[in-house]
MDAnalysis code that builds the backbone (N, CA, C; Angstrom):
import MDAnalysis as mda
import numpy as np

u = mda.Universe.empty(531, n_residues=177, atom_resindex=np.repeat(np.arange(177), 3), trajectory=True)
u.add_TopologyAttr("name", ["N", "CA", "C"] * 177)
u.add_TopologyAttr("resid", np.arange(1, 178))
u.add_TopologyAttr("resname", ["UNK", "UNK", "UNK", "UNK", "UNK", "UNK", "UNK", "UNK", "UNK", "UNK", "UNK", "UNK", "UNK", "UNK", "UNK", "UNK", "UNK", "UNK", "UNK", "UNK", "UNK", "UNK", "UNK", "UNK", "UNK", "UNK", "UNK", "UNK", "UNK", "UNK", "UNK", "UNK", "UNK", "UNK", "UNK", "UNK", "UNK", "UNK", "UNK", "UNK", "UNK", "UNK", "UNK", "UNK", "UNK", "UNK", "UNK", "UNK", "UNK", "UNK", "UNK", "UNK", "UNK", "UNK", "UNK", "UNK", "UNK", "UNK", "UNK", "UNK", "UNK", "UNK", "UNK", "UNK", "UNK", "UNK", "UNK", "UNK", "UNK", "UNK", "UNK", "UNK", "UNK", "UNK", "UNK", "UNK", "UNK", "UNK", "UNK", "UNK", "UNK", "UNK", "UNK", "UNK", "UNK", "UNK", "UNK", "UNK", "UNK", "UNK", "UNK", "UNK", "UNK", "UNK", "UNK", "UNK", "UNK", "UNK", "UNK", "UNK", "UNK", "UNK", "UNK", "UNK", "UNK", "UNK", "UNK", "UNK", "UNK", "UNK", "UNK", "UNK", "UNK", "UNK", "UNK", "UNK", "UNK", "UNK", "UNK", "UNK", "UNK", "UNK", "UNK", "UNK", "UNK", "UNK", "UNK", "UNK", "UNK", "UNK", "UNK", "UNK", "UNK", "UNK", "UNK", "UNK", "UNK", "UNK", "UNK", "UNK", "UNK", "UNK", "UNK", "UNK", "UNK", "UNK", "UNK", "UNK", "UNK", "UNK", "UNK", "UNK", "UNK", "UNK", "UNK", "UNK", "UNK", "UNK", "UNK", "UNK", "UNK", "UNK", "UNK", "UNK", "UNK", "UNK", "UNK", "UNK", "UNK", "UNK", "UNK", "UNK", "UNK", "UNK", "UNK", "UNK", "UNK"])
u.atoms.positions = np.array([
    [-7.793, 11.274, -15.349],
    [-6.645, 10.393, -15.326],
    [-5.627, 10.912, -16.343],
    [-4.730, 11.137, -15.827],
    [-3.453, 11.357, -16.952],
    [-3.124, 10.167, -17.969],
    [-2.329, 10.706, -18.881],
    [-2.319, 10.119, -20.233],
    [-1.729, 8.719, -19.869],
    [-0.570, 8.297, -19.125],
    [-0.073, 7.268, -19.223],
    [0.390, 7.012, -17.751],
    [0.634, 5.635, -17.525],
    [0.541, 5.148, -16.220],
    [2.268, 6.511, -15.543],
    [2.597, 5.601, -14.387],
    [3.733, 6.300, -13.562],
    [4.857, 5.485, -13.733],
    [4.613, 4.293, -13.817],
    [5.811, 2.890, -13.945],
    [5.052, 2.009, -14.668],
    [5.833, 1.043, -15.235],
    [4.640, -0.047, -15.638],
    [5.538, -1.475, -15.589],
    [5.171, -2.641, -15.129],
    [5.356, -3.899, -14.958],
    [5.173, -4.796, -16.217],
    [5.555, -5.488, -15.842],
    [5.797, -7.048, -17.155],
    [3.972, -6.776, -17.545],
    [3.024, -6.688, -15.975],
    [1.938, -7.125, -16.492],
    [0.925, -6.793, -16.075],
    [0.814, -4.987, -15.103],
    [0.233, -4.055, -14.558],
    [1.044, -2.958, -14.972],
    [0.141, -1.583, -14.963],
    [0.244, 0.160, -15.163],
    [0.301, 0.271, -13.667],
    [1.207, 0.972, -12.979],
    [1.122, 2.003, -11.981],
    [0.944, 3.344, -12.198],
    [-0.676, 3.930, -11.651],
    [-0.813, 5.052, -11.742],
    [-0.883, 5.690, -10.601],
    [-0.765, 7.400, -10.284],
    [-0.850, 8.127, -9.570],
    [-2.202, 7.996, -9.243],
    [-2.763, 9.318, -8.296],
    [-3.948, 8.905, -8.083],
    [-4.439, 10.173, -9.092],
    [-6.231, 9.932, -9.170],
    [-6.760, 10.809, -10.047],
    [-8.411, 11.366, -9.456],
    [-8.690, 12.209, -9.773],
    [-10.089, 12.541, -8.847],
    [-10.989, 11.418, -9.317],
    [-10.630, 10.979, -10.507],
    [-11.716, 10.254, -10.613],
    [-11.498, 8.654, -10.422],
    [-10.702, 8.977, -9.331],
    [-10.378, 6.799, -8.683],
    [-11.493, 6.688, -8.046],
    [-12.389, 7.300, -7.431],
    [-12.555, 7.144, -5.973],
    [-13.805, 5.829, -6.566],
    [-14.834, 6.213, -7.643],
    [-15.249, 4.724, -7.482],
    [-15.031, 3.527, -7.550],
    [-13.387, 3.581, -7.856],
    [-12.891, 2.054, -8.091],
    [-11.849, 2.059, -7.058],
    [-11.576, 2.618, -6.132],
    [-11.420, 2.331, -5.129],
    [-12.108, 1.712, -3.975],
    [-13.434, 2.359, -4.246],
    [-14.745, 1.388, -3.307],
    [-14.733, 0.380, -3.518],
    [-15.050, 0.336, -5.251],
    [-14.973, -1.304, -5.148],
    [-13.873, -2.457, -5.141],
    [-12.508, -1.523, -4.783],
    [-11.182, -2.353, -4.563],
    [-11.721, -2.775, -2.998],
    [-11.885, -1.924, -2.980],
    [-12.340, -2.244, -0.958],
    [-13.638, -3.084, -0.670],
    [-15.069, -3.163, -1.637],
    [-16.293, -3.622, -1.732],
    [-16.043, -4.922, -0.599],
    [-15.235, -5.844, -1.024],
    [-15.124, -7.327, -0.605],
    [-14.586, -6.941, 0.699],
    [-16.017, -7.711, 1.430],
    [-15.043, -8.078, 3.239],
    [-14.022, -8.820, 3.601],
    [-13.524, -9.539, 2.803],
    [-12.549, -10.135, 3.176],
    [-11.063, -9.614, 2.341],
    [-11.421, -8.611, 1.007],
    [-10.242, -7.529, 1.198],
    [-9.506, -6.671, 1.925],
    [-11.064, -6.658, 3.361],
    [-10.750, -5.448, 3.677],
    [-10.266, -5.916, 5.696],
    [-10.312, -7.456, 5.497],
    [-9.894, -8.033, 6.348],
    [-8.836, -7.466, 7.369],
    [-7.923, -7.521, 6.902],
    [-6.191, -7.344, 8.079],
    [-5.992, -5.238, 7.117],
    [-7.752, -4.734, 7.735],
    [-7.352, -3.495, 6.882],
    [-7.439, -2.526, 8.153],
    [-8.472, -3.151, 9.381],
    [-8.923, -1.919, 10.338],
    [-10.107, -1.108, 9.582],
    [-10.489, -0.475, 10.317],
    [-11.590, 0.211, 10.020],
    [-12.481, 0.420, 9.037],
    [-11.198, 0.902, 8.209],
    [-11.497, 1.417, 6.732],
    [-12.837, 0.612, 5.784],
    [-14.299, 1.411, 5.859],
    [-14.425, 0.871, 4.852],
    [-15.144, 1.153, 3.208],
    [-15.752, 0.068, 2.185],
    [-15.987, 0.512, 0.981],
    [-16.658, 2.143, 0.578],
    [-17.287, 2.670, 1.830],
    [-17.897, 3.748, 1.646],
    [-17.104, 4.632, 0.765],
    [-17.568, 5.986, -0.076],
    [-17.439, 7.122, -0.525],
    [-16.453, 7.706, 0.297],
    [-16.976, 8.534, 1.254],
    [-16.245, 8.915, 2.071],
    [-14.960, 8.334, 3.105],
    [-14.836, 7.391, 3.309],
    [-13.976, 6.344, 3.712],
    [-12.454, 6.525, 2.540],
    [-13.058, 6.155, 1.256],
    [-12.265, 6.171, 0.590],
    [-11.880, 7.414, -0.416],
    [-12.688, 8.442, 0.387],
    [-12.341, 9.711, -0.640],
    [-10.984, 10.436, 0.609],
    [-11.362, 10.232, 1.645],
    [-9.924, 10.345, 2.310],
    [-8.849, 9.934, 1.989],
    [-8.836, 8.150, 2.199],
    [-7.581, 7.377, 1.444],
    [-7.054, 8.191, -0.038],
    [-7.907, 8.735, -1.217],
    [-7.841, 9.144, -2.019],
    [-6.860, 10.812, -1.794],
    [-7.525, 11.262, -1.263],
    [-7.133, 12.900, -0.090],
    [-5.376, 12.341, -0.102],
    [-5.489, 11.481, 0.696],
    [-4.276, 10.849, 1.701],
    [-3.108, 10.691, 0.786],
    [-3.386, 9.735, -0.553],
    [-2.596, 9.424, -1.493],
    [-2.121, 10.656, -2.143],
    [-3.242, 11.557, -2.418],
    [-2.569, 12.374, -3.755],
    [-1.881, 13.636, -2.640],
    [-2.012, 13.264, -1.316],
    [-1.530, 14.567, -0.547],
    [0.414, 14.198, -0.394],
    [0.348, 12.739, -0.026],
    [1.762, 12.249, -0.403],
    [2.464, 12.497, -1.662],
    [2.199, 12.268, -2.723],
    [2.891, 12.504, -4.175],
    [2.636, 14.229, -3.889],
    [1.689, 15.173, -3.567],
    [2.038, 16.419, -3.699],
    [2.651, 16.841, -2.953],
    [3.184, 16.164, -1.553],
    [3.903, 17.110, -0.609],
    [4.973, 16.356, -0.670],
    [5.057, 15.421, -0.824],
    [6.911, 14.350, -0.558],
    [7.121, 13.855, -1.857],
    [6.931, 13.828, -2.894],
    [7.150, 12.829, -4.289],
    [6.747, 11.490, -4.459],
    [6.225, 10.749, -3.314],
    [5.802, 9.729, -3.212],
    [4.587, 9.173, -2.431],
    [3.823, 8.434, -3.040],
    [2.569, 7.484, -2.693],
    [2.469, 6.163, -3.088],
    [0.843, 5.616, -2.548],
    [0.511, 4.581, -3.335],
    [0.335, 4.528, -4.811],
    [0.732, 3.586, -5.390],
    [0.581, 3.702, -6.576],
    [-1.477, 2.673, -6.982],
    [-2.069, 3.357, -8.232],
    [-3.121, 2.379, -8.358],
    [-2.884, 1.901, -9.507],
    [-2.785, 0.046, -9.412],
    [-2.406, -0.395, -10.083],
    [-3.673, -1.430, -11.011],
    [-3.635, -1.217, -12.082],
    [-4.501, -0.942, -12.959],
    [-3.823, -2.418, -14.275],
    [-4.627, -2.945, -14.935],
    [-4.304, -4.211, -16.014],
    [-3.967, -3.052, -16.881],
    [-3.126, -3.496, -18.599],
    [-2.980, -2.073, -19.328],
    [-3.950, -2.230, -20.210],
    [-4.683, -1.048, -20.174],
    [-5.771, 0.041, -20.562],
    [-7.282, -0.517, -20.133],
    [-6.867, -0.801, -19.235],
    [-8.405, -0.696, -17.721],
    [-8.230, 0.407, -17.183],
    [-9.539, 0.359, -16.713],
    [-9.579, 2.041, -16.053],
    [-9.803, 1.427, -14.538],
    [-10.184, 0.077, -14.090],
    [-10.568, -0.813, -13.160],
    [-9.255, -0.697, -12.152],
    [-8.948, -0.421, -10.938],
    [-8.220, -0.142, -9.522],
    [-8.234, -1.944, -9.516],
    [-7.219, -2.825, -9.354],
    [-7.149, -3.949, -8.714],
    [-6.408, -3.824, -7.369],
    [-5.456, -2.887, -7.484],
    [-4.554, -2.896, -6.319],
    [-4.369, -1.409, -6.197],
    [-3.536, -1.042, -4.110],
    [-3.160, -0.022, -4.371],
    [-1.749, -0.285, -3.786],
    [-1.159, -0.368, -4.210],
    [0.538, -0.833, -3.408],
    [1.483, 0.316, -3.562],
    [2.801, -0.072, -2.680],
    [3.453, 1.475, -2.698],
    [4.066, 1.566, -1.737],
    [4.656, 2.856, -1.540],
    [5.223, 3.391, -0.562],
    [4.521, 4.823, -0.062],
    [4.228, 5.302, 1.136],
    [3.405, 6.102, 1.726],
    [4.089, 6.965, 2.692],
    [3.618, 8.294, 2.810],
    [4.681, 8.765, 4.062],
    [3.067, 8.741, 5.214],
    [3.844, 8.206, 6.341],
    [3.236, 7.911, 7.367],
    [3.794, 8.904, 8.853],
    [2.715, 9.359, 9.324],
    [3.213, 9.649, 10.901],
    [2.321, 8.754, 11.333],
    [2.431, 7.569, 12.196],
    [1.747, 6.549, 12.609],
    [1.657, 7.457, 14.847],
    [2.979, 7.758, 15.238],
    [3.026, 8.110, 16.617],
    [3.015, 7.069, 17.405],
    [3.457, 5.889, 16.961],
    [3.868, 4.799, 17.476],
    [4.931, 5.016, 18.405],
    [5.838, 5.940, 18.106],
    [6.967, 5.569, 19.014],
    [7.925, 4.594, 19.027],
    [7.690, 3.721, 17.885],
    [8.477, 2.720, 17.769],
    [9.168, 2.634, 15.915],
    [9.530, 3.873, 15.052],
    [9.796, 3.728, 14.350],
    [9.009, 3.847, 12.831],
    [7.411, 4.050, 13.207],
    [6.382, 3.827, 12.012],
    [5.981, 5.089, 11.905],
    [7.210, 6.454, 11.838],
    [7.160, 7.540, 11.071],
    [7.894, 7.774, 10.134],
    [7.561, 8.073, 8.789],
    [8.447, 8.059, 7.726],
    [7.846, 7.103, 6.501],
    [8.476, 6.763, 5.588],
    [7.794, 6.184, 4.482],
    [7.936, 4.768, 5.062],
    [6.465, 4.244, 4.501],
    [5.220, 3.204, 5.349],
    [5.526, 2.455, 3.693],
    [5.638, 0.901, 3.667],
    [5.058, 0.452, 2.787],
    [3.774, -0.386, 2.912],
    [2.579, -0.323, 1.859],
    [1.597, -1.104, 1.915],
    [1.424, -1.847, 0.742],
    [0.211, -2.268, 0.473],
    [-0.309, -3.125, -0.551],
    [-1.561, -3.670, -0.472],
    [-2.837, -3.517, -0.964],
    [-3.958, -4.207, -1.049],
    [-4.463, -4.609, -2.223],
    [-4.515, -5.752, -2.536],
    [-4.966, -6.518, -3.873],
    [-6.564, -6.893, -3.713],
    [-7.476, -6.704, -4.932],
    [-8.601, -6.774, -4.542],
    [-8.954, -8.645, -4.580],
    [-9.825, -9.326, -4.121],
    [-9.659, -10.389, -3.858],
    [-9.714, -11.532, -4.546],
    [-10.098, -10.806, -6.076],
    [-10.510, -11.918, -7.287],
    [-8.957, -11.818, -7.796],
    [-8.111, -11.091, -7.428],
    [-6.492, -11.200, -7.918],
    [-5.447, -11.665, -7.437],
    [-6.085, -12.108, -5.822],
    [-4.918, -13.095, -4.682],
    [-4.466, -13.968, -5.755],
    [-2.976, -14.378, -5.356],
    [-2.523, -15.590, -5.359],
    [-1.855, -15.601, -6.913],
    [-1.682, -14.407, -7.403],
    [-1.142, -14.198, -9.072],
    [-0.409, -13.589, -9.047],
    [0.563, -12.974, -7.618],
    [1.629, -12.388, -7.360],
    [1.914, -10.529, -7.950],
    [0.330, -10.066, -8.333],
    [0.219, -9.110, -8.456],
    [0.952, -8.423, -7.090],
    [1.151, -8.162, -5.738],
    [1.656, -7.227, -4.624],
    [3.371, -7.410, -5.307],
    [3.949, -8.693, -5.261],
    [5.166, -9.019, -5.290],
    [5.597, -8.359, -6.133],
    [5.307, -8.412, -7.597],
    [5.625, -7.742, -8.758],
    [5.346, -6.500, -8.648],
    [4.480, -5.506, -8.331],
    [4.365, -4.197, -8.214],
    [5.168, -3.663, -6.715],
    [5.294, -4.179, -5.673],
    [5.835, -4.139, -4.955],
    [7.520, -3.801, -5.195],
    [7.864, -4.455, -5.577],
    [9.372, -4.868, -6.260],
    [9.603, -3.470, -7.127],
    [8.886, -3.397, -8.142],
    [9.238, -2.156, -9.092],
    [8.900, -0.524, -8.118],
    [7.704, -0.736, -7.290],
    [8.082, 0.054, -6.770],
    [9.253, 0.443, -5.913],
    [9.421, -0.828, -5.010],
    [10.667, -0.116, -4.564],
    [11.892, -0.208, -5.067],
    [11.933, -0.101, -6.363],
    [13.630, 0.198, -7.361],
    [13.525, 1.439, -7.112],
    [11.668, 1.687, -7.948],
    [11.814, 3.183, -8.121],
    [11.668, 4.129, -6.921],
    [11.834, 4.389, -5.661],
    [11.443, 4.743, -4.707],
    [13.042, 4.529, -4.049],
    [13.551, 4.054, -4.395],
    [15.066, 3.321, -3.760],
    [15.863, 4.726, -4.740],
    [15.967, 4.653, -6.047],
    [16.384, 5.276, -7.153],
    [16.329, 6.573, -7.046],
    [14.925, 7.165, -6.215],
    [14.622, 8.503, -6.862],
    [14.358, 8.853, -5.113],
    [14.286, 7.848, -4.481],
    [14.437, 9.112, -3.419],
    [15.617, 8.699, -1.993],
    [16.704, 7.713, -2.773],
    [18.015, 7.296, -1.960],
    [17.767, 6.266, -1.329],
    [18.423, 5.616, -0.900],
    [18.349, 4.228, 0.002],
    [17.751, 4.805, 0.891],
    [16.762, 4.629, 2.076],
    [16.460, 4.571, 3.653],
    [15.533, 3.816, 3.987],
    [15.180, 3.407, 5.279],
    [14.510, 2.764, 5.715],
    [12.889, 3.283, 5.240],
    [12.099, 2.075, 5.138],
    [11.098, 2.020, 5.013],
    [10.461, 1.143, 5.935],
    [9.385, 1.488, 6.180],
    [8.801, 0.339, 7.558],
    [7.418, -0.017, 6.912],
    [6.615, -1.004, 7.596],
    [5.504, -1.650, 7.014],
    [4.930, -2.589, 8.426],
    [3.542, -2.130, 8.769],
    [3.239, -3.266, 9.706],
    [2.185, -4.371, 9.306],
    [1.703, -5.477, 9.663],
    [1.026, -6.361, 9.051],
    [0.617, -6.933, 10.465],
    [-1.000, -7.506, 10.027],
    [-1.642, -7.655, 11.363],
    [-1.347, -8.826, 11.820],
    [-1.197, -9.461, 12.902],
    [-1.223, -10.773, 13.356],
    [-2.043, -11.824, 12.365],
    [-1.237, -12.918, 11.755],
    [-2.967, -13.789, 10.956],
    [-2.605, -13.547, 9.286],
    [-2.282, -12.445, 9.414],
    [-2.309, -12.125, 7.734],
    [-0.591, -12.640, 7.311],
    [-0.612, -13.904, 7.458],
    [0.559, -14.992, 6.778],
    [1.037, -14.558, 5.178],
    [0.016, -14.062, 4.023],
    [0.699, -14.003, 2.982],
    [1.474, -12.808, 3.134],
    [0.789, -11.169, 3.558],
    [1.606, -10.045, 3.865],
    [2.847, -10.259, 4.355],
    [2.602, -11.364, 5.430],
    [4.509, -11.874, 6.256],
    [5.230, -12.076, 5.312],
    [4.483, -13.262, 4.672],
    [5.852, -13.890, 3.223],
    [6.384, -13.024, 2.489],
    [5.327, -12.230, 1.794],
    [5.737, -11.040, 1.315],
    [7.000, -10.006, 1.697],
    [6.390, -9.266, 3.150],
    [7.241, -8.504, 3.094],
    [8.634, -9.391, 3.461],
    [8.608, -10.676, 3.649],
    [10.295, -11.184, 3.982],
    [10.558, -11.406, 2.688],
    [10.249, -11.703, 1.766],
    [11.109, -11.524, 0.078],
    [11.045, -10.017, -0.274],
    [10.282, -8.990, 0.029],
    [11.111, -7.869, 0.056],
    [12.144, -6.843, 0.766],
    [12.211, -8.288, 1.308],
    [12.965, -7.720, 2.325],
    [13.279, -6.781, 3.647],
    [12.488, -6.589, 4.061],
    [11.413, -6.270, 5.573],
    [11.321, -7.445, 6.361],
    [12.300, -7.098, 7.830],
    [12.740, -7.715, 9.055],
    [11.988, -7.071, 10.336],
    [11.065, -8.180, 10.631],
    [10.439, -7.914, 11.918],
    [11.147, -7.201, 12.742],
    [11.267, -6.160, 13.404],
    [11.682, -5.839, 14.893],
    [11.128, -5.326, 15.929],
    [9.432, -5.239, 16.003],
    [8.697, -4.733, 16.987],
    [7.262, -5.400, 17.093],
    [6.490, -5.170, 17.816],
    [5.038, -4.767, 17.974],
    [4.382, -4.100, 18.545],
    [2.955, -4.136, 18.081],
    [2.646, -2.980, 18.954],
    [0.914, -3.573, 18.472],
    [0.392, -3.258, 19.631],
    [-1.485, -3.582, 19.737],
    [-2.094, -1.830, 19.490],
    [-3.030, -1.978, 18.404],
    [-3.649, -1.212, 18.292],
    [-4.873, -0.967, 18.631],
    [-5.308, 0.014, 19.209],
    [-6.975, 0.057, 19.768],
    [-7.713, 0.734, 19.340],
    [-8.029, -0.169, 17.825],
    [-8.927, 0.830, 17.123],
    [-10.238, -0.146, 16.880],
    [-11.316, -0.105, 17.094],
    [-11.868, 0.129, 18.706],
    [-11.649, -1.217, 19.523],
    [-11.283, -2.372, 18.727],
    [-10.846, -3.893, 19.141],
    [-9.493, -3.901, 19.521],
    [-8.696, -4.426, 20.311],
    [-6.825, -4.914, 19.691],
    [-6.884, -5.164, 18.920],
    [-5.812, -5.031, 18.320],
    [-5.278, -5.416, 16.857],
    [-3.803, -5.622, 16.991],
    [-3.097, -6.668, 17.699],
    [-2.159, -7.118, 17.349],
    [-1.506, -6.785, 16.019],
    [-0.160, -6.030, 15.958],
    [0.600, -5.459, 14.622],
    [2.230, -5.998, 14.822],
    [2.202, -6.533, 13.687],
    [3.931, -6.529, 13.838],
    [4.764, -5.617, 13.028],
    [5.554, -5.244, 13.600],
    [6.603, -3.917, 12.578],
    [7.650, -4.486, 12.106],
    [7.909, -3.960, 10.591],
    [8.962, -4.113, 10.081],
    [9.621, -3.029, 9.425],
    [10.953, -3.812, 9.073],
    [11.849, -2.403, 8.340],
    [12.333, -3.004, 7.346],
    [12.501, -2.260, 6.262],
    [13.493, -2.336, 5.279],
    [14.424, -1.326, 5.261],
    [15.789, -1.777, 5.257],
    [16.503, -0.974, 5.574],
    [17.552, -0.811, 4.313],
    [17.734, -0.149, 2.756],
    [18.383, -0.366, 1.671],
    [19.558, 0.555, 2.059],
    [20.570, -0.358, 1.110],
    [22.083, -0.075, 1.002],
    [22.654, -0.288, 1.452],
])
């Protein structure tokens, strides 16, 4: 882990990723009902040494990823929120930088996504120009909605995914400047 976070909040560190997240990433993911409105993905090693792959392949090839957001001076993953570059092949707009957010489940409801959410996208707005950002959220998952409408992300699509169930998705955009 590098010396000091990437951004830091009123009351979380945003860090890059580091080889050595991957076990506290499992257990960001451990809880089934974190991993709820997630698809597939799960607590395993391998599961999440990809996601891990995935993250640090974004910050090395485009300047930007998820950030892991961390209490200050825990070494403990509560969240991974952010902005992501995505080729989804949707066809409907969900190529290009993706925003997400997963809070682990003993931290719902303390507005940890909102607040890291937010600073990320100043800094992501700041350093890599106004453009659209998109974000989809599954049918059901009501707080992600609220969310992304105070950050400002406007429904304009859907799309069912068949991974291996439907999965009803709604798309959004943020569109800055």
């Amino acid at each position: 882990m590098s010396s000091k976070p990437f951004l830091t909040t009123a009351r979380f560190e945003l860090w890059r990723p580091d080889a050595g997240d991957l076990d506290s990433l499992c257990a960001l993911l451990d809880d089934e009902e974190t991993r709820r409105f997630l698809g597939p993905s799960g607590p395993e090693a391998s599961s999440q040494f990809d996601r891990l792959l995935r993250t640090a392949g974004g910050w090395a090839l485009f300047g930007y990823g998820s950030f892991y957001v961390r209490r200050p001076g825990r070494r403990e993953i509560i969240a991974s929120c952010g902005m992501f570059p995505a080729l989804r092949g949707f066809g409907k707009g969900m190529d290009g930088p993706e925003a997400g957010w997963i809070v682990r489940r003993d931290h719902w409801r303390q507005g940890v996504a909102s607040e890291v959410m937010e600073t990320a996208l100043e800094w992501f707005d700041a350093a890599h120009g106004p453009r659209r950002i998109s974000c989809m959220i599954e049918d059901g998952n009501t707080a992600s909605e609220m969310l992304a409408a105070r950050l400002g992300f406007v429904a304009y699509d859907s799309h069912v995914l068949e991974d291996p169930d439907p999965v009803n998705l709604t798309l959004y955009e943020r569109v800055a400047g």
